[in-house]
C-alpha positions, 0 to 999 in steps of 0.5 A: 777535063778540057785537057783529058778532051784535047788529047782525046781529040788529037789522037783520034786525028793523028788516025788521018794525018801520021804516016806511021801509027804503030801499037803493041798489045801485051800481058805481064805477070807484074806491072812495075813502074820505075820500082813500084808495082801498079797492081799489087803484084799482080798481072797485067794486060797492056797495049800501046798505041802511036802515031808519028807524022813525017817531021817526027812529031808524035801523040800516043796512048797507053792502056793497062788495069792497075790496083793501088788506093790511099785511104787518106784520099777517101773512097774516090782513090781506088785505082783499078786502070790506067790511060796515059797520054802522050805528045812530043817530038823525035829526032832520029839518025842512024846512030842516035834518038831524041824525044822530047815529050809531055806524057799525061797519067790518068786512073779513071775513077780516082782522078787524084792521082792524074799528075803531068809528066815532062820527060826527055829520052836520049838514045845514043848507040844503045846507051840511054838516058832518061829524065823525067819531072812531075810537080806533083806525085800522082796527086801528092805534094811532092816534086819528083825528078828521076833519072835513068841510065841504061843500055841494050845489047844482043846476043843474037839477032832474035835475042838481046837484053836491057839493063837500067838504073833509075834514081828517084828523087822527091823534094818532100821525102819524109812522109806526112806529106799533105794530100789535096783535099778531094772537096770542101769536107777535106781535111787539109792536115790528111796524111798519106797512109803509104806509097807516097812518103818515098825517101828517094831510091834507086831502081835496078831492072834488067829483062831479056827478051826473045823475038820470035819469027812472027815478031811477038816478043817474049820477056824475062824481067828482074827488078829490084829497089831499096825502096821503103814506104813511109806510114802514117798512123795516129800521128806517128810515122813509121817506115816500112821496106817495101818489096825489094825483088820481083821477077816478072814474065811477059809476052808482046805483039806488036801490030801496025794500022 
């Protein structure tokens, strides 16, 4: 609660000291995450919100509607939106940036899956690479380490393309991972249903995208994961393939304050 106050606080004074506080709004058909969709498959309103200060520090937020539960957790585990947070550092050249930051995910309403997130983003002539580290999996006890690799390029001006490849790594793989207990009447030996068992997979995901004269962007993106679920049911774990291909269309505007 404390940190969820302080973030809160610091973005509303970020309004006064930055020197650039920029934002996106946006509307996707899916809302993917690293391989794994946020909403069931389902569409997704978005926006964006950030603001750097003159030596490159920044604090931002993201918003979006989100659909996942684990029935394990018990009723408060039903995930219908998502509020990120997020503060760091960028070093920026003509050629390259780097961010340092810690990003923070919550879902109001099912705040077992709040986790932290430790995150370092390297961009160098287009090239990218990302790593990220969460001890503990959106609420599942389960270290989680990831890393992607990418790379941007345009056939035009108004029209350009991204590639990456993500590898997801857990240190607790098999599934039957024990949740937190949500109160004292929680059982420690709950098992998880689905979702969070991953034996680690990669992620592919390419998009292009179309710029057009009023900077709104228009997107078309394919995903693609080896991905399995693992499922605990009568003390029997079973593991499942999850949906390994998702087209997904977008469009985003862009603003600044």
């Amino acid at each position: 609660m404390y940190k969820f106050a302080f973030l809160i606080a610091a973005l509303v004074y970020s309004l006064n000291v930055f020197a650039i506080i920029e934002g996106e709004v946006s509307a996707f058909s899916n809302f993917i995450w690293r391989g794994t969709t946020f909403t069931e498959n389902k569409p997704a309103l978005q926006a964006i919100l950030d603001g750097q200060e003159e030596h490159g520090f920044f604090i931002g937020t993201f918003v979006s509607n989100a659909e996942f539960s684990d029935e394990a957790m018990g009723r408060n585990s039903i995930v219908t939106q998502e509020i990120d947070y997020s503060f760091g550092k960028r070093w920026q050249t003509t050629n390259w940036e780097l961010q340092l930051s810690y990003n923070y995910f919550t879902f109001p309403g099912a705040e077992v899956f709040n986790t932290d997130e430790f995150n370092l983003f390297l961009n160098y002539r287009r090239f990218i690479l990302e790593l990220s580290y969460m001890n503990d999996y959106f609420g599942y006890q389960s270290d989680y380490r990831y890393i992607r690799l990418g790379h941007e390029w345009d056939y035009r001006r108004d029209l350009g393309a991204t590639l990456f490849v993500g590898y997801n790594s857990f240190s607790t793989p098999n599934g039957g991972i024990k949740t937190r207990c949500l109160n004292t009447n929680c059982s420690e030996n709950a098992e998880t249903i689905k979702g969070a068992g991953n034996p680690d997979y990669l992620d592919i995901f390419l998009t292009h995208r179309k710029i057009l004269d009023n900077q709104m962007t228009l997107e078309l993106s394919i995903n693609w994961t080896n991905r399995d679920e693992i499922t605990v049911e009568d003390g029997v774990i079973s593991k499942t393939k999850a949906k390994d291909f998702a087209a997904i269309v977008g469009i985003t505007y862009p603003f600044n304050i």
